[in-house]
N, C-alpha and C positions, 0 to 999 in steps of 0.2 A: 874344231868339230867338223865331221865332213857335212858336206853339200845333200838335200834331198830334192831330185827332180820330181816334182806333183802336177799334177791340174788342177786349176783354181778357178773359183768365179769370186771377184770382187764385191764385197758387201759394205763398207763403207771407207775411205778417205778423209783423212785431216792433213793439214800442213801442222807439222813437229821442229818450229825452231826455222832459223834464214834456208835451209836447204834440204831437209827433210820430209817424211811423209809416214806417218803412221797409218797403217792399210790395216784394215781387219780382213781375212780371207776364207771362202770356206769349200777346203780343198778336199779331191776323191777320196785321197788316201789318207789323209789325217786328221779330217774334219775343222772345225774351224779354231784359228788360231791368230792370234794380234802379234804383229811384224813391222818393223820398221826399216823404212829404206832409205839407207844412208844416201844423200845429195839425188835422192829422187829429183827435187826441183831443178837442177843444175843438169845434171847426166843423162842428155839423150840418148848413147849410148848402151847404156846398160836397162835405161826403164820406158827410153822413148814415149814419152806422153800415155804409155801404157797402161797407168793407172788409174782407172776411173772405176765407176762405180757401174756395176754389173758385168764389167767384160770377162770375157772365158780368154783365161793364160796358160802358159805353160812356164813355171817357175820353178828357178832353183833358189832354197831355204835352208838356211842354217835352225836348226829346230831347237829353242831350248825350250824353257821351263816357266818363264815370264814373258818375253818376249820375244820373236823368234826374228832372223834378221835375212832378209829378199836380197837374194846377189844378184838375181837379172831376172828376166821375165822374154818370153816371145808371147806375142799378142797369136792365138788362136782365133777368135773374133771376138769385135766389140760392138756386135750386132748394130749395123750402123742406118738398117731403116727403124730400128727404133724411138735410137737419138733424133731421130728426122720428125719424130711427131710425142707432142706434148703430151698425149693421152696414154702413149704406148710408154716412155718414159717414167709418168704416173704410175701406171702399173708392174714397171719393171722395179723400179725403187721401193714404191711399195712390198711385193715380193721379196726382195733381199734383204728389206729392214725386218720384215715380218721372222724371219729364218735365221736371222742375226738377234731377234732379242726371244728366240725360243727354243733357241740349241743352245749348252753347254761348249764350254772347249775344250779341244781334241779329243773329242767322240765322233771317230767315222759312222759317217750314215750314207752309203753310197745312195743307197734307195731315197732320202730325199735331196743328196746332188743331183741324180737325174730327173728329179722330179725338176727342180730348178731348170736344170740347163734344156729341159725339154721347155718348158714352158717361155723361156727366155727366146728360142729358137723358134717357136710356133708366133710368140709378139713378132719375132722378125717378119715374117712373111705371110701374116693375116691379119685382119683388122683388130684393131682393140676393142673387144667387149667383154662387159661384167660374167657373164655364164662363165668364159675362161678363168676370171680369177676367183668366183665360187669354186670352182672345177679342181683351183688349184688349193685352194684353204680347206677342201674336204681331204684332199687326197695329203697333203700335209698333216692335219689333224688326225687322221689314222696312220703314218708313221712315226708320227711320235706319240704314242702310246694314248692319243684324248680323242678317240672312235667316239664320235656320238651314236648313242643308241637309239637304233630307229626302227626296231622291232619291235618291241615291248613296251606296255605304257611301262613307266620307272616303280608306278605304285603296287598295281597287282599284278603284271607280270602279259595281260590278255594281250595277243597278237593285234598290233594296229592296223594290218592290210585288212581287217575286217570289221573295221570298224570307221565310220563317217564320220562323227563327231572327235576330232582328237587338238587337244591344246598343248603350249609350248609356253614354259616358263620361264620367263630370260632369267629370274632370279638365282632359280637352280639349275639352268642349263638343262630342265629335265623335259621330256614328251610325255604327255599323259593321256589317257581317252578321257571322253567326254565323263564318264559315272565318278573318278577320280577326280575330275579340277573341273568348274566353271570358270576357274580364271585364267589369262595369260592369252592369248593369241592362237586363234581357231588354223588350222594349218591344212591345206588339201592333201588327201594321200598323195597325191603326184608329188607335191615337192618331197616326201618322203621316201616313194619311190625313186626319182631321179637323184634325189642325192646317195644312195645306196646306189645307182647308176655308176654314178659319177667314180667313186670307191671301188669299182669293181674293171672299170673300163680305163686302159692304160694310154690312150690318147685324147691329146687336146681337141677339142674344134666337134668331137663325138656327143657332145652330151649340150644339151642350149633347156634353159629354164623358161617359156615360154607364160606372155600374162601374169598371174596374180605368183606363180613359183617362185621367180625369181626375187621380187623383195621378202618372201617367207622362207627362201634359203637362206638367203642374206640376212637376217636376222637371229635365225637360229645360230650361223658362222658365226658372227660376229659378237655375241653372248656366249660360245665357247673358248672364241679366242680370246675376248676380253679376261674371261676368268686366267688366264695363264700369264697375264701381262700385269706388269707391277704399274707403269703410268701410259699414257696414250702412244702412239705411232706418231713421229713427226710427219711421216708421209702422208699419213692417210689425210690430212687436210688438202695438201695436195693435189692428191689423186680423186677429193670431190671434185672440189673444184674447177677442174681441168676436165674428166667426164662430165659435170654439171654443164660447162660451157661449150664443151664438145656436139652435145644435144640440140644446142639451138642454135 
């Protein structure tokens, strides 16, 4: 079968047997797909230590049907002030498992490639903070089709920009105004508005959740993302963690 040259960012790494490497990829043009690269461990040559987890490639792939097979790869970047800080790391991995256990294979989504390799590229050369990767789980969740609604309470329909009282029910992922629910997590329109910000504005570093917004985006994020996920994120413990300590 012949050869397809792609762009890819790396989304996860195993060692496969004495000399191989099963890569999972998720490339411009074919979305993501599991490949394995024969004596990866052995052949600087052909994979040059190239494999790791989040770098942006340029590879040629034999494409099948189960598993597609990596001839060689040239390293584009492997964003290397990242790897230099543990928080930045946290968050890049995070990101790529995120995207790796909520896409399907080979369904091209150029639009969340670049959302990735944008955000991959903005960790390169700015500090690591939480806004950014709310920034990036909103603007992820509305290309794949799970847009939180933040206009409407979910029950009657009344526009919530006009309204003070409005709750968040992590059960049903739903926004309600106040006459609809006394229960669930009282939320400021700001984080409402800023996360429609954030949706709307196609670069990083533009939109910061400032005060009480940010853990009330963060909540909401993570009670939509949860619903789409079958068990936890290995990362995310991680990437407490390491922000957690980052802190103090």
């Amino acid at each position: 079968m012949p050869a397809n040259d792609c762009e890819a960012i790396v989304l996860v790494v195993r060692d496969y047997g004495e000399s191989d490497k099963i890569v999972t990829i998720f490339t411009r043009e074919h979305g993501k797909m599991g490949s394995i690269a024969r004596y990866a461990k052995k052949s600087r040559k052909r994979f040059g230590g190239a494999l790791e987890i989040f770098a942006r490639l340029q590879i040629r792939v034999v494409l099948k049907e189960t598993i597609s097979r990596l001839e060689s790869v040239d390293v584009l970047t492997i964003f290397p002030r990242i790897r230099e800080d543990l928080a930045k790391i946290g968050y890049a991995g995070y990101a790529c498992e995120l995207v790796d256990r909520l896409i399907p294979e080979a369904q091209p989504n150029t639009r969340l490639y670049r959302l990735l390799a944008s955000y991959l590229e903005y960790l390169n050369s700015a500090p690591a903070v939480e806004d950014d990767r709310r920034f990036f789980e909103a603007n992820l969740l509305n290309i794949l089709g799970y847009r939180i609604p933040l206009e409407k309470c979910v029950r009657c329909g009344t526009p919530l920009a006009s309204i003070a009282d409005v709750r968040f029910q992590p059960q049903s992922q739903g926004i309600f105004c106040g006459s609809c629910s006394r229960n669930g997590r009282k939320i400021s329109p700001d984080t409402l508005l800023l996360l429609g910000m954030a949706m709307r504005t196609g670069q990083f570093g533009k939109i910061r959740f400032p005060g009480s917004t940010l853990p009330e985006a963060g909540e909401i994020l993570d009670a939509s993302i949860d619903a789409h996920l079958n068990r936890p994120l290995n990362s995310l413990s991680f990437l407490q963690e390491t922000v957690r300590t980052d802190e103090y």
